[in-house]
DOMARPA-577958 format. One line per 8 residues: number of its first residue (from 0); their letters; for each residue x, y, z of C-alpha. Coordinates in Angstrom, 2 decimals, always signed. Last residue first. Layout:
<atoms>
NUM) a) X,Y,Z ~ ...
</atoms>
This chain:
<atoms>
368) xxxxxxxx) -24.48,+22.68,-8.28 ~ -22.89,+19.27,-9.19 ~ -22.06,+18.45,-5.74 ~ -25.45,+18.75,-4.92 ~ -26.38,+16.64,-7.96 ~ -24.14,+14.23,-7.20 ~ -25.32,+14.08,-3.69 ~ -29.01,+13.50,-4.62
360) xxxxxxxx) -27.62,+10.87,-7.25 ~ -26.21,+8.54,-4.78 ~ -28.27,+9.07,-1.98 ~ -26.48,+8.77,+1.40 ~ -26.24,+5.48,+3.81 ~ -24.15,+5.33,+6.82 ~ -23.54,+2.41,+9.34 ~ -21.96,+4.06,+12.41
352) xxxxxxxx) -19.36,+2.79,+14.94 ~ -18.24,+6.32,+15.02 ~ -14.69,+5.82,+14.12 ~ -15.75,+2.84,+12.18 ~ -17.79,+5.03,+9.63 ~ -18.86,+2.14,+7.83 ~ -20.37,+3.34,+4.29 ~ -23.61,+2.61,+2.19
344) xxxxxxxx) -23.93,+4.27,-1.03 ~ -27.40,+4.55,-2.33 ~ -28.94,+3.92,-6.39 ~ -30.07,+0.59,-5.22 ~ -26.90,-1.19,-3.93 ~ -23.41,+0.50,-3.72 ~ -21.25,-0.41,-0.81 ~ -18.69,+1.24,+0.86
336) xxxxxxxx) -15.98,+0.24,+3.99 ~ -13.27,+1.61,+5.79 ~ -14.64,+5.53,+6.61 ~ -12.61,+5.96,+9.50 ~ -14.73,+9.75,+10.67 ~ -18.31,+10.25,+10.76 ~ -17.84,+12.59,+13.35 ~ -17.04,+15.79,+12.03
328) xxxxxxxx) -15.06,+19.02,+12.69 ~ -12.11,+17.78,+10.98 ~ -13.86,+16.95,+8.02 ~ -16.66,+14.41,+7.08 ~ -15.76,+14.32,+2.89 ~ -17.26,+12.93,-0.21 ~ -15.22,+13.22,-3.13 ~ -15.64,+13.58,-7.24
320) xxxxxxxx) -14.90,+12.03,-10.63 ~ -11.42,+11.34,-9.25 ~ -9.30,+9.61,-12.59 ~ -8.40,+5.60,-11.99 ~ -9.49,+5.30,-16.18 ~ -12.90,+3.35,-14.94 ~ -13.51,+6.93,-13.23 ~ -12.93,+6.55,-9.49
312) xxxxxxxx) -14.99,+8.03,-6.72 ~ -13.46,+8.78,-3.40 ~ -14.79,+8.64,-0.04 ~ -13.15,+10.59,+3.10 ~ -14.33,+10.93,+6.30 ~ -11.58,+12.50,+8.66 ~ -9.11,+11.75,+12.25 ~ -6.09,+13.30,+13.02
304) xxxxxxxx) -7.02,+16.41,+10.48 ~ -4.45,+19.35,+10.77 ~ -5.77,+22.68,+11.68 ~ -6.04,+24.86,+8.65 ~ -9.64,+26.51,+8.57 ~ -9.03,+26.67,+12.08 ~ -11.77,+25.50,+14.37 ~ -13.56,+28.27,+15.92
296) xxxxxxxx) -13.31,+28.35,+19.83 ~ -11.59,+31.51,+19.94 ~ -8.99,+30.14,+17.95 ~ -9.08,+25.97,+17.10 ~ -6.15,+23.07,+16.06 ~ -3.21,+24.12,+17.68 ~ -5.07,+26.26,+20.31 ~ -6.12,+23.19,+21.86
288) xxxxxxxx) -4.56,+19.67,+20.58 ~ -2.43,+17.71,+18.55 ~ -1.13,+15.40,+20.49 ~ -3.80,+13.17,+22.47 ~ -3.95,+13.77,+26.14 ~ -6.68,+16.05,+26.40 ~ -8.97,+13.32,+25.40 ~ -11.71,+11.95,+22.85
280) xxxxxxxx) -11.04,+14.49,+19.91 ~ -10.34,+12.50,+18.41 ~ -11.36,+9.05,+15.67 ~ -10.16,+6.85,+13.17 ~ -6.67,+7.82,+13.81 ~ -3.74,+8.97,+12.28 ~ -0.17,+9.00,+13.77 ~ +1.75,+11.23,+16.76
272) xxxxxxxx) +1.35,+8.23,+18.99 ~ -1.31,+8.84,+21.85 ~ -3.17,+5.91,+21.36 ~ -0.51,+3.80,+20.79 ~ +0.85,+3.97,+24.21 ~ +4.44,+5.24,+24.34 ~ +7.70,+4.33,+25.01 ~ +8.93,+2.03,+22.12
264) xxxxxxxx) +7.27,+2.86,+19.66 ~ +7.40,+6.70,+20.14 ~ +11.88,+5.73,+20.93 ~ +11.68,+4.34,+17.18 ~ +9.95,+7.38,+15.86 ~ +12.25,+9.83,+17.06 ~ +14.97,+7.94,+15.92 ~ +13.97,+7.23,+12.40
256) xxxxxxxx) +12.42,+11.01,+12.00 ~ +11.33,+10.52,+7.76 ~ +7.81,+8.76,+9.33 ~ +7.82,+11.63,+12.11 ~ +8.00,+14.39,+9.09 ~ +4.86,+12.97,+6.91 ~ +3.01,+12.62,+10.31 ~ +3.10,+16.24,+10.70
248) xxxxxxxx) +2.51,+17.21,+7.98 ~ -0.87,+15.17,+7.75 ~ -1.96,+12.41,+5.64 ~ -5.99,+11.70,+6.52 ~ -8.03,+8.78,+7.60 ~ -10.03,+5.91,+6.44 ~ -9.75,+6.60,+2.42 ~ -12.71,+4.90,+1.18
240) xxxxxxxx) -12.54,+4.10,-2.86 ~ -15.76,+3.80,-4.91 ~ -14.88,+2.23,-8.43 ~ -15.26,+2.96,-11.66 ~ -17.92,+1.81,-13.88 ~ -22.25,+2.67,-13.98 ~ -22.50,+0.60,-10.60 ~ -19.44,+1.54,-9.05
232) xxxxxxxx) -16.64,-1.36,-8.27 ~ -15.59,-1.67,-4.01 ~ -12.16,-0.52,-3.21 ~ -11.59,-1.19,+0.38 ~ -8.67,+1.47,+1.91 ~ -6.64,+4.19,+0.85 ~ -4.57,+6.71,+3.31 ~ -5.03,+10.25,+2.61
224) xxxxxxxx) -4.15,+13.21,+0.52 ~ -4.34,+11.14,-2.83 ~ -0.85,+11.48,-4.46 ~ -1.39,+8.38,-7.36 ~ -4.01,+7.39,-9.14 ~ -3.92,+3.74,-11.32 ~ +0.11,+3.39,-10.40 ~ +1.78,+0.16,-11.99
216) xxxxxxxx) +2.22,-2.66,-9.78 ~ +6.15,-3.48,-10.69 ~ +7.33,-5.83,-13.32 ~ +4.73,-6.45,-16.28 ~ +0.94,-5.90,-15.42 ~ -1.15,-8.28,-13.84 ~ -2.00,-5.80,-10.84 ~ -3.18,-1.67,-11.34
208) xxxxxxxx) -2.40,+0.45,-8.32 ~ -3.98,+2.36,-5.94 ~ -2.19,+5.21,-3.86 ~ -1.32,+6.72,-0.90 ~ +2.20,+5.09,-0.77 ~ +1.26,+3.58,+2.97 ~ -2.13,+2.03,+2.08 ~ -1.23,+0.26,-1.05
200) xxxxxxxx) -4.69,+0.24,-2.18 ~ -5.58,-2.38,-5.41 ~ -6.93,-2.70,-8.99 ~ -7.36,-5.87,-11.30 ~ -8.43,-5.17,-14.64 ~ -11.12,-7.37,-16.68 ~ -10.57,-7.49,-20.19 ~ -9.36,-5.42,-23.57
192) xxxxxxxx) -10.78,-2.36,-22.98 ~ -11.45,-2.35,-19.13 ~ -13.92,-3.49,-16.42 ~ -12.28,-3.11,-13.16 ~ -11.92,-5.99,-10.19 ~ -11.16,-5.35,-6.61 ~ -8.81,-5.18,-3.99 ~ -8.51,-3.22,-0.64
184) xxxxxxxx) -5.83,-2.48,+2.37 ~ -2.43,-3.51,+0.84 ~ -0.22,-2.50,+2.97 ~ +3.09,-1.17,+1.47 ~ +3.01,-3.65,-0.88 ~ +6.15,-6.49,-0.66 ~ +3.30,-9.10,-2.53 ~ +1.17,-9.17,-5.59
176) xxxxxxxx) -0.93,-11.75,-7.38 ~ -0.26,-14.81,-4.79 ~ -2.50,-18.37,-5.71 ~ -5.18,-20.30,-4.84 ~ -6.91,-23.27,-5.31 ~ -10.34,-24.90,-3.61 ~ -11.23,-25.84,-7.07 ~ -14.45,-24.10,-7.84
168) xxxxxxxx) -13.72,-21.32,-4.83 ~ -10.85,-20.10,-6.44 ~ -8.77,-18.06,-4.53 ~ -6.62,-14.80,-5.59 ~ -4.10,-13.13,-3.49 ~ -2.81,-9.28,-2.48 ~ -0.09,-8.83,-0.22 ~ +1.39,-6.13,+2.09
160) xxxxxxxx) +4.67,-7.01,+3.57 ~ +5.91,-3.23,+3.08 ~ +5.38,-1.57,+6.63 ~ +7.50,+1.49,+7.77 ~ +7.31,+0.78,+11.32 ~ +4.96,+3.79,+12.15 ~ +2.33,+2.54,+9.32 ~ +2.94,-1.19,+10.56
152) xxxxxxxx) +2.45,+0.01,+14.38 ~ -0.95,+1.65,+13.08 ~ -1.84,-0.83,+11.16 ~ -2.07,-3.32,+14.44 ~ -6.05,-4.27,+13.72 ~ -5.11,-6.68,+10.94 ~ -2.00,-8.56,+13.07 ~ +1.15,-7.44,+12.35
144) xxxxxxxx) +4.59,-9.12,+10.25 ~ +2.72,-10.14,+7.40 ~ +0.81,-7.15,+6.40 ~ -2.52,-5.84,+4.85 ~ -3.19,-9.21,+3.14 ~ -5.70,-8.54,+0.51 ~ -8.09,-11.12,-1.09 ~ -9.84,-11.09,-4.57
136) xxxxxxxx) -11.75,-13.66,-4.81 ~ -12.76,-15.83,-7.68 ~ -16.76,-16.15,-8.88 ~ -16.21,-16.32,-12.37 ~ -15.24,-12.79,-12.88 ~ -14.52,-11.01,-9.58 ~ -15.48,-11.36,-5.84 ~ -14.03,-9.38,-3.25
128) xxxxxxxx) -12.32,-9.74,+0.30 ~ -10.63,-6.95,+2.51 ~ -8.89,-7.23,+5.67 ~ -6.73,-9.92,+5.87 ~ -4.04,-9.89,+8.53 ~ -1.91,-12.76,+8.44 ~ -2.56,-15.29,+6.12 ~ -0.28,-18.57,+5.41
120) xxxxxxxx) +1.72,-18.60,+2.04 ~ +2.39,-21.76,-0.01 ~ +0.73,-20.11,-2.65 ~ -2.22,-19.64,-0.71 ~ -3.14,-20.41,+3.37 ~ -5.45,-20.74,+6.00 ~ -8.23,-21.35,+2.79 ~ -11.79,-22.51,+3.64
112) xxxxxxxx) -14.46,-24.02,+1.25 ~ -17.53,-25.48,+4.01 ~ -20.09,-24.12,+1.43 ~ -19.30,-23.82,-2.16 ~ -22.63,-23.39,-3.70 ~ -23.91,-21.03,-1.05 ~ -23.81,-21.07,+2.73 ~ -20.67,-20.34,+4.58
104) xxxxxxxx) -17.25,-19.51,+2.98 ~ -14.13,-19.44,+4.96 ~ -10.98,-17.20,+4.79 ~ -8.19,-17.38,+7.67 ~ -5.71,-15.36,+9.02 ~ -7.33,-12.46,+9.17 ~ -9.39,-12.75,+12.84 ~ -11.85,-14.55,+10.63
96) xxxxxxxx) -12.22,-14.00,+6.87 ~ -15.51,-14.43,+5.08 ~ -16.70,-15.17,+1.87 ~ -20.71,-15.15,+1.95 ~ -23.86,-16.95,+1.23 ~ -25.87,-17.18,-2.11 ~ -25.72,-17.98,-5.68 ~ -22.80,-15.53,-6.16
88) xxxxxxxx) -21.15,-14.81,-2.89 ~ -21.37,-11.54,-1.07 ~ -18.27,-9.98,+0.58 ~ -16.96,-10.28,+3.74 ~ -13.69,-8.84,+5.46 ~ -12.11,-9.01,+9.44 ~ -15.20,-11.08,+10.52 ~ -13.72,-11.54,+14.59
80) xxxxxxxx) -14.07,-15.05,+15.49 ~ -16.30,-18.15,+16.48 ~ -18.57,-16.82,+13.95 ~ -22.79,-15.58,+13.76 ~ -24.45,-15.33,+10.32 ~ -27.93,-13.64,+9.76 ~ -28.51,-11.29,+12.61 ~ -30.89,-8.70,+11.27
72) xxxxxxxx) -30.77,-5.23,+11.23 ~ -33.75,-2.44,+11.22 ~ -37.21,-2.53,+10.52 ~ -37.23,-2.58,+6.40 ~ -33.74,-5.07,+6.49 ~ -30.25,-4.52,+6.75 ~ -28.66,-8.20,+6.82 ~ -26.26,-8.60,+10.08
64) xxxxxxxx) -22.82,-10.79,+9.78 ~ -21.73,-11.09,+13.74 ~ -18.69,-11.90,+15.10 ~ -18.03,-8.22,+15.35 ~ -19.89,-6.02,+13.13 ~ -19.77,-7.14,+9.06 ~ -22.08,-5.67,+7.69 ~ -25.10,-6.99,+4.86
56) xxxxxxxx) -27.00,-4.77,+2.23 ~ -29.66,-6.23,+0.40 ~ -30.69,-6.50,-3.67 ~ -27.26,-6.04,-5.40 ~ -25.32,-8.92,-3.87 ~ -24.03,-6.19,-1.10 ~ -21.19,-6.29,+1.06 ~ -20.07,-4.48,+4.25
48) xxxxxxxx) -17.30,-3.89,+6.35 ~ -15.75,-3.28,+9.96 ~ -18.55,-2.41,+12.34 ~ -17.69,-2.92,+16.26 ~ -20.76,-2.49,+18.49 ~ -23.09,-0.65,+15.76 ~ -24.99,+2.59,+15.59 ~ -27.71,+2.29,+13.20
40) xxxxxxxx) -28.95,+4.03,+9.74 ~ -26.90,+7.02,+10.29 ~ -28.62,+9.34,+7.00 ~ -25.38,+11.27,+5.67 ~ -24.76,+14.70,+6.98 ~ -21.73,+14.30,+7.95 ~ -20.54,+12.04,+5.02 ~ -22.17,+14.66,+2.19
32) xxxxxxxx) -20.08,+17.50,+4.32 ~ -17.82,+19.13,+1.48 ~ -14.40,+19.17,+0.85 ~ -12.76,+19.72,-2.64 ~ -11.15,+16.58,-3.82 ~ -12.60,+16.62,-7.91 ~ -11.55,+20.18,-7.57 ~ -8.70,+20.85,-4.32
24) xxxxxxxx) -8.17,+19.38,-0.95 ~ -4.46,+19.83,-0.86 ~ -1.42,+17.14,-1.94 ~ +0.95,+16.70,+1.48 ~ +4.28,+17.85,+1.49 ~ +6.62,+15.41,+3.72 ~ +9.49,+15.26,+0.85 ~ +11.39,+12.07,+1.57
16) xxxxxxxx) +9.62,+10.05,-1.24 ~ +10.76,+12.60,-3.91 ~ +11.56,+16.08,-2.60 ~ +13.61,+17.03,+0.70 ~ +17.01,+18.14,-0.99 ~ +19.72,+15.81,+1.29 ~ +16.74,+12.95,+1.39 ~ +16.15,+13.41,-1.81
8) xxxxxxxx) +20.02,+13.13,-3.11 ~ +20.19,+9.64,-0.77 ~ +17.27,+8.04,-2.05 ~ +18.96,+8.76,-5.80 ~ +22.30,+7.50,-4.79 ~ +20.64,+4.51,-3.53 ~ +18.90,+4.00,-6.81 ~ +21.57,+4.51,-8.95
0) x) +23.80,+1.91,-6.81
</atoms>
């Protein structure tokens, strides 16, 4: 009854979750153009992650695992399906899911392992995979009502199926961690005072949260300005956190318009919903547009993103050390994926189809002044 009465009041005032104010690009967040002007390594046919086991970089594009060698990419695994998530085994070969709704491991120790299911609960839509302590995984299930490329209907339709799970390759087992997330997007595993931590995105409540902990997820950073994605751990502690596209006004007040938003669903074509997207700019048709978003040809300084690069870095406490942006005016926009190996971050810009790779301590030291 409390909390009803409560969800009521905010919606009457406008603050709490029905507030549509959006935090600003400010200190640790302050924009810059590190993504933009990143080194593109390749141009891919459909990128959607990477991994590294510390020595090589590998990416997910397609049905295709490639390994980034001297003279370019290699083809090193091929599937019958779409990779939706890899990461890099211990003692060789990789943890893969296909089309998200299934997670198979080729080559390695524990070759031929494959999970449909955990906890008595089929897959739906995974889209991220790590590996922790003792070679488990950390999977995420962004939704279990919409495939893993639909996130856009489950952002518009006021998703909350998300879940996160753990398998153990040793034993074959598995079991839930976390479930009713507002898409989880992203899992991985902190080093903390007293033991291992496990961290996750909940895409829709811009935030990541801490697992294991009694009742509720509790929040680990909270009120980023965009939507969080794979969480990948930092060499020296932390975690790197891609954000694949901004929160906007706008947006913010079509999630809190139930009828308007129902009748968008309904009636229009996706690409032209009043929502983020990985990538604009591409026709006159979309809906922000124009004079909304430039003057005299000059972009305004406060047009409103439908498409950004964003990359966070996490302290081990969840605080933002710093940020690496591709604004408005960019193209290395959809940032889903990051992966530390060798003193460089790689990153998928999937609204580009581009594989990315910047120096890590060149860009702190830019940053740095």
């Amino acid at each position: 009854m409390i909390a009803a009465l409560t969800e009521w009041k905010d919606r009457l005032l406008g603050r709490g979750d029905a507030a549509i104010t959006v935090p600003v690009f400010d200190g640790a967040l302050k924009s810059n153009r590190l993504i933009e002007d990143a080194r593109i390594l390749a141009t891919l046919d459909a990128p959607e992650d990477l991994a590294s086991d510390g020595h090589s970089v590998f990416v997910a594009d397609g049905s295709r695992v490639l390994a980034l060698k001297p003279h370019g990419l290699e083809e090193v695994q091929r599937c019958a399906g779409t990779i939706t998530a890899l990461a890099c085994m211990p003692g060789g070969g990789f943890a893969l899911a296909i089309d998200g709704r299934e997670v198979r491991i080729e080559g390695g120790p524990h070759h031929g392992k494959q999970w449909a299911a955990a906890g008595g609960q089929r897959f739906n839509a995974v889209n991220a995979i790590t590996v922790g302590q003792g070679g488990r995984l950390l999977v995420t299930d962004g939704s279990t009502e919409r495939g893993w490329a639909e996130w856009k209907r489950d952002l518009m339709s006021l998703g909350r199926s998300g879940r996160v799970f753990e398998l153990t390759p040793a034993d074959g087992g598995g079991r839930l961690l976390a479930d009713g997330l507002h898409h989880a997007f992203g899992a991985c595993e902190i080093s903390a005072k007293g033991g291992a931590e496990v961290w996750a995105s909940e895409s829709w409540r811009h935030h990541v949260v801490r697992l294991g902990t009694a009742g509720r997820p509790a929040p680990v950073t909270d009120a980023l300005p965009g939507y969080p994605s794979r969480l990948v751990p930092a060499a020296d502690g932390g975690a790197w956190l891609t954000c694949f596209t901004l929160r906007t006004q706008l947006v913010e007040f079509v999630l809190r318009e139930p009828t308007y938003r129902k009748r968008m669903l309904a009636e229009i074509d996706p690409a032209y919903w009043i929502a983020p997207a990985l990538n604009s700019g591409n026709t006159f048709l979309e809906p922000m547009q124009g004079a909304q978003l430039k003057m005299m040809g000059v972009v305004k300084p406060w047009a409103p993103p439908r498409s950004y690069g964003l990359v966070v870095r996490l302290d081990p406490h969840g605080l933002v050390r710093y940020s690496l942006h591709s604004r408005f005016d960019g193209k290395n926009h959809g940032v889903v994926a990051a992966a530390e190996c060798s003193g460089q971050l790689y990153l998928i810009a999937k609204g580009s189809r581009r594989l990315l790779a910047l120096d890590i301590a060149a860009a702190e030291k830019e940053l740095n002044g």
